[in-house]
C-alpha positions as CSV (number, residue, x, y, z in Angstrom):
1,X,-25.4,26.8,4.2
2,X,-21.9,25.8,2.5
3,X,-20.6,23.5,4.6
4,X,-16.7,22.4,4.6
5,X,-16.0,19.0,6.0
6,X,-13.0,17.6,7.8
7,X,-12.7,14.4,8.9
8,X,-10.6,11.2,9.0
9,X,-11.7,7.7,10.8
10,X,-15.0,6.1,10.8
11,X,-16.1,8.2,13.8
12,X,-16.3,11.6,11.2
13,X,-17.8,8.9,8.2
14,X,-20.9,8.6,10.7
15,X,-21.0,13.1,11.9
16,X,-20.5,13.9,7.9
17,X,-23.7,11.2,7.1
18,X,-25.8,13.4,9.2
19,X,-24.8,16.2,7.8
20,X,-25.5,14.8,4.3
21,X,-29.1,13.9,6.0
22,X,-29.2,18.1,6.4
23,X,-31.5,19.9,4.0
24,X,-30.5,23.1,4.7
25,X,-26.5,22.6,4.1
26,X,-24.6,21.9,0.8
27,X,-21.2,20.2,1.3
28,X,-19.3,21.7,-0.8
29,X,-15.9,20.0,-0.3
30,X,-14.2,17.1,2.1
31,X,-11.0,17.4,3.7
32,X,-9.4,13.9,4.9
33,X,-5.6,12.5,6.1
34,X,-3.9,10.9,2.8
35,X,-4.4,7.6,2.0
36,X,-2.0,5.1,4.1
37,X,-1.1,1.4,4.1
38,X,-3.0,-0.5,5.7
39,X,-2.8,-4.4,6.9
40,X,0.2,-7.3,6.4
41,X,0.2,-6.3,2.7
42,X,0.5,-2.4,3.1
43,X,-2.0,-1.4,0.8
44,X,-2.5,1.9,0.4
45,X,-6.3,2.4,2.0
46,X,-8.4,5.3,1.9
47,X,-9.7,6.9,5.0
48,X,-13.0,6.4,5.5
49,X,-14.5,9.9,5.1
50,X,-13.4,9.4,1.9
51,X,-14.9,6.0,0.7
52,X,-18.1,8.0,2.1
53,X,-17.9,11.2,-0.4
54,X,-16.4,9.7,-3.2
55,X,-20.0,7.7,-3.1
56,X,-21.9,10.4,-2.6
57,X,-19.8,12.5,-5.4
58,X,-18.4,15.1,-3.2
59,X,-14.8,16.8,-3.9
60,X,-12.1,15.4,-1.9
61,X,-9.0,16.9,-0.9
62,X,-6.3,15.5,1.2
63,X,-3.5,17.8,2.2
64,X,-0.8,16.6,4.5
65,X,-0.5,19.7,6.0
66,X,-2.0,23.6,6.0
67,X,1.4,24.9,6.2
68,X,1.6,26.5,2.8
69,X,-0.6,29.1,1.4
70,X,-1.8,26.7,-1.7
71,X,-3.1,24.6,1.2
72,X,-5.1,27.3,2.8
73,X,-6.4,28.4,-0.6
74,X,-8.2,24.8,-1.1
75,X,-10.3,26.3,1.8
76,X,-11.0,29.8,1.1
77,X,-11.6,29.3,-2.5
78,X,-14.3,26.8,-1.4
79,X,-16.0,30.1,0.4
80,X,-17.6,27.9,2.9
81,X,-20.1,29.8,5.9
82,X,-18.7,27.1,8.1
83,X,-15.8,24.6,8.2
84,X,-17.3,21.1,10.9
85,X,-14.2,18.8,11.9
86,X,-14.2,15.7,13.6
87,X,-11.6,13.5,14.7
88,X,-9.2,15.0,11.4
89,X,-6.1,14.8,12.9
90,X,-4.4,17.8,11.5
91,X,-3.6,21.4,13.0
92,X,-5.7,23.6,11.5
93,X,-3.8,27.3,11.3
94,X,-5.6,30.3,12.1
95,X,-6.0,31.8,8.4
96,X,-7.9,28.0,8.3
97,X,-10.5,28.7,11.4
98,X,-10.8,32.4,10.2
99,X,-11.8,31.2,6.3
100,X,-15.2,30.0,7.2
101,X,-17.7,33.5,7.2
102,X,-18.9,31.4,10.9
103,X,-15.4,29.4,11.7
104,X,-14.8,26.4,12.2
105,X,-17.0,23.7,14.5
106,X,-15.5,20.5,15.9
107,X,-17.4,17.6,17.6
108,X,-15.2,16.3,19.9
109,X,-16.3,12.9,22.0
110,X,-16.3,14.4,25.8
111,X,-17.5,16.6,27.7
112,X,-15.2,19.2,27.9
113,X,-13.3,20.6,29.3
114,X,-12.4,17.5,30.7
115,X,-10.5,14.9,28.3
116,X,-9.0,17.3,25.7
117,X,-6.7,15.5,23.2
118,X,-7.1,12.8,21.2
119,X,-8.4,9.4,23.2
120,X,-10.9,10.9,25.1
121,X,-13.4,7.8,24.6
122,X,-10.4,5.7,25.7
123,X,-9.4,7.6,28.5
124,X,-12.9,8.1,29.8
125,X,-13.3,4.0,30.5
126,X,-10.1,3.9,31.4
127,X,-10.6,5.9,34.7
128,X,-13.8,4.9,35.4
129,X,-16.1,7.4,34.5
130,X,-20.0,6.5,34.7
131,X,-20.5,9.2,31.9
132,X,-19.2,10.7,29.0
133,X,-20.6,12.8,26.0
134,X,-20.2,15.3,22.9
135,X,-19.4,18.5,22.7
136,X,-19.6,20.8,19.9
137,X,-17.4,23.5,20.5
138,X,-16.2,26.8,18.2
139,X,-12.5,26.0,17.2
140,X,-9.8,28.3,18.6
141,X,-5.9,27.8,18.0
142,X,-5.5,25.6,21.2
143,X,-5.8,22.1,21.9
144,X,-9.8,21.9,21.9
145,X,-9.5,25.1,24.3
146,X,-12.6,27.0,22.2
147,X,-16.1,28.0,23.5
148,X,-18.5,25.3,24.1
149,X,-21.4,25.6,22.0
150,X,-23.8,22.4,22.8
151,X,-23.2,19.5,25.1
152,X,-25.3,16.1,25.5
153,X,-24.3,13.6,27.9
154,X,-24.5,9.7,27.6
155,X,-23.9,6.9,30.2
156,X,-20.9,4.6,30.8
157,X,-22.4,1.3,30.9
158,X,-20.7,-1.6,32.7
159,X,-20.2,-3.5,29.9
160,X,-19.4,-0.5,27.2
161,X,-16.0,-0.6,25.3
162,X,-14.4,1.8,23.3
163,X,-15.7,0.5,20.1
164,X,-19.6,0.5,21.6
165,X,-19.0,3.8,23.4
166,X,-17.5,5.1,20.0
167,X,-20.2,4.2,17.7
168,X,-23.2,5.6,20.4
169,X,-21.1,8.8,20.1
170,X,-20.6,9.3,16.8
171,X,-24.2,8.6,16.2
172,X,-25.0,11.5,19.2
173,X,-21.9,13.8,17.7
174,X,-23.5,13.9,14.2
175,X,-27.5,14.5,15.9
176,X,-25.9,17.4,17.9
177,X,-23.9,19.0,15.3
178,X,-27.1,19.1,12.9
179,X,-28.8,20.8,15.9
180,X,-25.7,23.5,16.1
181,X,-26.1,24.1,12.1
182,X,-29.5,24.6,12.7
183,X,-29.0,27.4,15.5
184,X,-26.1,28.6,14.1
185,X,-28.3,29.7,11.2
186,X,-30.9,30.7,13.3
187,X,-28.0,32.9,15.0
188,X,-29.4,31.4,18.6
189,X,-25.6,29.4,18.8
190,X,-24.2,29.8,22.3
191,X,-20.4,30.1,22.9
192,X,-19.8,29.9,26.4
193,X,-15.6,30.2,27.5
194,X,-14.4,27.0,28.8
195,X,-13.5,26.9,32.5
196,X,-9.5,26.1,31.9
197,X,-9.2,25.1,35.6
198,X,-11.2,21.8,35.5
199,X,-9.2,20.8,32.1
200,X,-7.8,17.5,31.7
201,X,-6.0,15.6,29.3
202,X,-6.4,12.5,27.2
203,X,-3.5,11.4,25.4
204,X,-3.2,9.3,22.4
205,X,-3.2,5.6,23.5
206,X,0.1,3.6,23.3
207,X,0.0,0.2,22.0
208,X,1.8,-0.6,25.6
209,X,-0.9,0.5,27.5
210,X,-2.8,-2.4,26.6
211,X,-0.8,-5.0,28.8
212,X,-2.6,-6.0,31.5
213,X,-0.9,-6.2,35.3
214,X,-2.9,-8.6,37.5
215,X,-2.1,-6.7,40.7
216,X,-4.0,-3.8,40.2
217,X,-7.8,-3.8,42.1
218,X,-10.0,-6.0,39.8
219,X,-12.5,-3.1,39.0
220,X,-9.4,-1.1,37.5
221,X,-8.7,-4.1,35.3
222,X,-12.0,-3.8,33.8
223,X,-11.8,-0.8,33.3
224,X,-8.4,-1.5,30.9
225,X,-9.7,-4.1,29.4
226,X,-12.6,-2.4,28.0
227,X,-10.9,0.7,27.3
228,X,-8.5,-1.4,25.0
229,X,-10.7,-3.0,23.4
230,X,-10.4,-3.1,20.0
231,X,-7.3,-0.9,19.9
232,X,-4.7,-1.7,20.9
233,X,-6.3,-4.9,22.3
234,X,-6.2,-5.8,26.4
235,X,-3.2,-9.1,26.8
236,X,-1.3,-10.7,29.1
237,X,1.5,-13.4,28.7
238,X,2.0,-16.8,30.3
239,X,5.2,-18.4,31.1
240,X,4.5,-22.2,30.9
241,X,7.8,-23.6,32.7
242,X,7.7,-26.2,29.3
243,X,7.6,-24.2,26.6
244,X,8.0,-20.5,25.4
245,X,6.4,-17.2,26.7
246,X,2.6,-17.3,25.2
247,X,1.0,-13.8,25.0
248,X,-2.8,-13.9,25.2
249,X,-5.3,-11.3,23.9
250,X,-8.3,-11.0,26.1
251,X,-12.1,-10.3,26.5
252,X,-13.9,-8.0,28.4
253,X,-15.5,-9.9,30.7
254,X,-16.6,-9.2,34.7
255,X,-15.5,-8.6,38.0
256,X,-15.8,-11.6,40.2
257,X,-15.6,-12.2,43.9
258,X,-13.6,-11.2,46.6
259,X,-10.5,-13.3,47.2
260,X,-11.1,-15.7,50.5
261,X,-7.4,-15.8,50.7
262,X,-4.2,-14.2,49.6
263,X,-2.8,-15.4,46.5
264,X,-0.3,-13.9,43.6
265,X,-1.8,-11.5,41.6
266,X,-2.5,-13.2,37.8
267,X,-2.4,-16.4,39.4
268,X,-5.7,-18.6,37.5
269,X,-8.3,-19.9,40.0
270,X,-9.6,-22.6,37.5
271,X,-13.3,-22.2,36.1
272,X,-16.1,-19.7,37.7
273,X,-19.6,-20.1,35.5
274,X,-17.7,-21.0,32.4
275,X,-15.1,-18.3,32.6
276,X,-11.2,-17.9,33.8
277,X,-11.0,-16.4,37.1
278,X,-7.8,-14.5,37.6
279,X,-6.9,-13.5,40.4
280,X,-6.5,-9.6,41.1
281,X,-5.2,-7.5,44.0
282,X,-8.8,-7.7,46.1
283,X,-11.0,-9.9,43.8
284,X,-11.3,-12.9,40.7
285,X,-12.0,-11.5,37.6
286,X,-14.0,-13.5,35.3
287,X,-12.2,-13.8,31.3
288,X,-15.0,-15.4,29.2
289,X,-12.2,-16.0,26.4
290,X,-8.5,-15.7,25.2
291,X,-6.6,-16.0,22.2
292,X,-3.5,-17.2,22.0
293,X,-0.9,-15.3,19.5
294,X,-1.2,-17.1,16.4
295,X,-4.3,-19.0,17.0
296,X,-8.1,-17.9,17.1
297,X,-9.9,-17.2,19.9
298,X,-11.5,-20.1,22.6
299,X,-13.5,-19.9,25.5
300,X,-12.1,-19.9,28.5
301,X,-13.2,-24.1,29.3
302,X,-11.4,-25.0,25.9
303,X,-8.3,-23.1,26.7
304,X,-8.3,-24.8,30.1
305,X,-8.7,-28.5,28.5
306,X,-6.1,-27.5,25.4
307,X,-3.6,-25.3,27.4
308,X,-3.7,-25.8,31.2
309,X,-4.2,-29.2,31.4
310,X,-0.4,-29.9,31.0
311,X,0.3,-28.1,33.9
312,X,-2.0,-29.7,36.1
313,X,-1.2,-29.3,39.6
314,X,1.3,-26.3,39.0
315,X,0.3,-23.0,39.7
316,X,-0.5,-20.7,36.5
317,X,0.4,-17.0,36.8
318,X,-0.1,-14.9,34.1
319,X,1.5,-11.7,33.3
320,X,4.3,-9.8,34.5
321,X,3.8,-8.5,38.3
322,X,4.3,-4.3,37.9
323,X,3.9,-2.1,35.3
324,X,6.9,-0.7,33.1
């Protein structure tokens, strides 16, 4: 089976491996975002699906857009049976899905059709789902609107973030997608309509979104916190009456308990089992460590000794008390 790949981040790096594990498909080319700059020096870094079939000496191609006919020829002239994209991160046209003599798969990280869009993994934690999944669905000009083809579901644990979730699914996402090749072949693939009525949405994240407010319930702070972890990273700021505003990237850590008596929301309860209780809108939660902006991270006694012990017997509040 000639198989077209299209993929970006390391998510599609880990589907594409499994594919490459395949006997019975031949990649016969790649289809990534251009390189872009990358860190405090802006070098120009490639995507990387890329790094992946440059080693394995696949051709590359990285179009910024399908908009011109040139562009759609890199695909046809390529005469692929089918055309697998994961997390690319371009629009494919319809002269694209309709190049592929099968179309054109995608693995998306949800079980649709709930979370369409591109943060589902983020948006999943973030609303505290217990579960989650991959589906591998027959592209269609919409917004992951096409039939579902194969779904597998996979737990929420407590302690998952969107960097453990994400790996577990790209793993799953490339095991499924070898199992839709293999019944696609077989011509046993199901397509079954998605029900557009249970549909929901999951934006791209906003580095913003990431800010944590204290008076929210403690369980819905978790839930941030992990969501945003790596990107863009959970933090909060303190306002030290001595000094300057101090914001504070945070941990995933746990909920603690209830609060035995009313107290400001962000307001620091001192030391629970060798973590920073904060207090929350019903209960402590527990931050095993911070780091401050410009220095490395430190668990939450050595912050306590190095930055709270100036302000002994003041009350430490941190963040801001509502959302923007």
């Amino acid at each position: 089976m000639r198989i077209v790949f299209m993929g970006t981040p390391g998510f599609a790096a880990t589907v594409l491996e499994s594919i490459l594990s395949w006997p019975q498909g031949e990649v016969v080319g790649v289809f990534t975002q251009p390189d872009r700059p990358a860190g405090r020096g802006g070098k120009m870094r490639p995507p990387e699906v890329k790094q992946l079939a440059l080693a394995r000496g696949l051709p590359v191609f990285q179009p910024l857009t399908f908009k011109g006919e040139d562009n759609v020829r890199l695909v046809t002239d390529l005469a692929p049976d089918v055309a697998v994209v994961a997390a690319y991160g371009l629009i494919l046209p319809q002269a694209v899905l309709d190049a592929p003599r099968y179309g054109c798969l995608n693995v998306h990280a949800s079980l649709l059709p709930k979370y369409r869009g591109a943060a589902p993994i983020q948006r999943a934690i973030l609303d505290g789902e217990l579960s989650t999944g991959i589906t591998i669905m027959q592209m269609d000009a919409g917004l992951d609107t096409g039939a579902i083809c194969l779904q597998q579901t996979l737990i929420i644990g407590y302690h998952d973030t969107a960097a453990t979730l994400h790996d577990e699914l790209a793993a799953m996402g490339g095991t499924l997608l070898v199992k839709a090749l293999e019944r696609l072949e077989q011509g046993t693939l199901p397509r079954i309509p998605q029900n557009n009525d249970r549909a929901t949405y999951a934006p791209k994240l906003r580095k913003e979104e990431g800010e944590i407010f204290w008076n929210q319930p403690a369980m819905a702070i978790h839930n941030r916190i992990r969501a945003m972890h790596p990107w863009p990273g959970p933090y909060t700021f303190w306002h030290p009456s001595d000094g300057e505003v101090i914001r504070l990237s945070l941990t995933p850590g746990v909920v603690g308990d209830a609060l035995s008596e009313p107290v400001a929301p962000g307001t620091v309860l001192g030391l629970t089992d060798d973590q920073l209780a904060v207090a929350c809108a019903d209960k402590a939660y527990l931050l095993p460590s911070l780091c401050p902006a410009g220095r490395c991270s430190m668990d939450a006694r050595a912050f306590i000794n190095g930055y709270l012990s100036r302000t002994a017997g003041e009350a430490v509040i941190l963040g801001r008390s509502h959302p923007l």
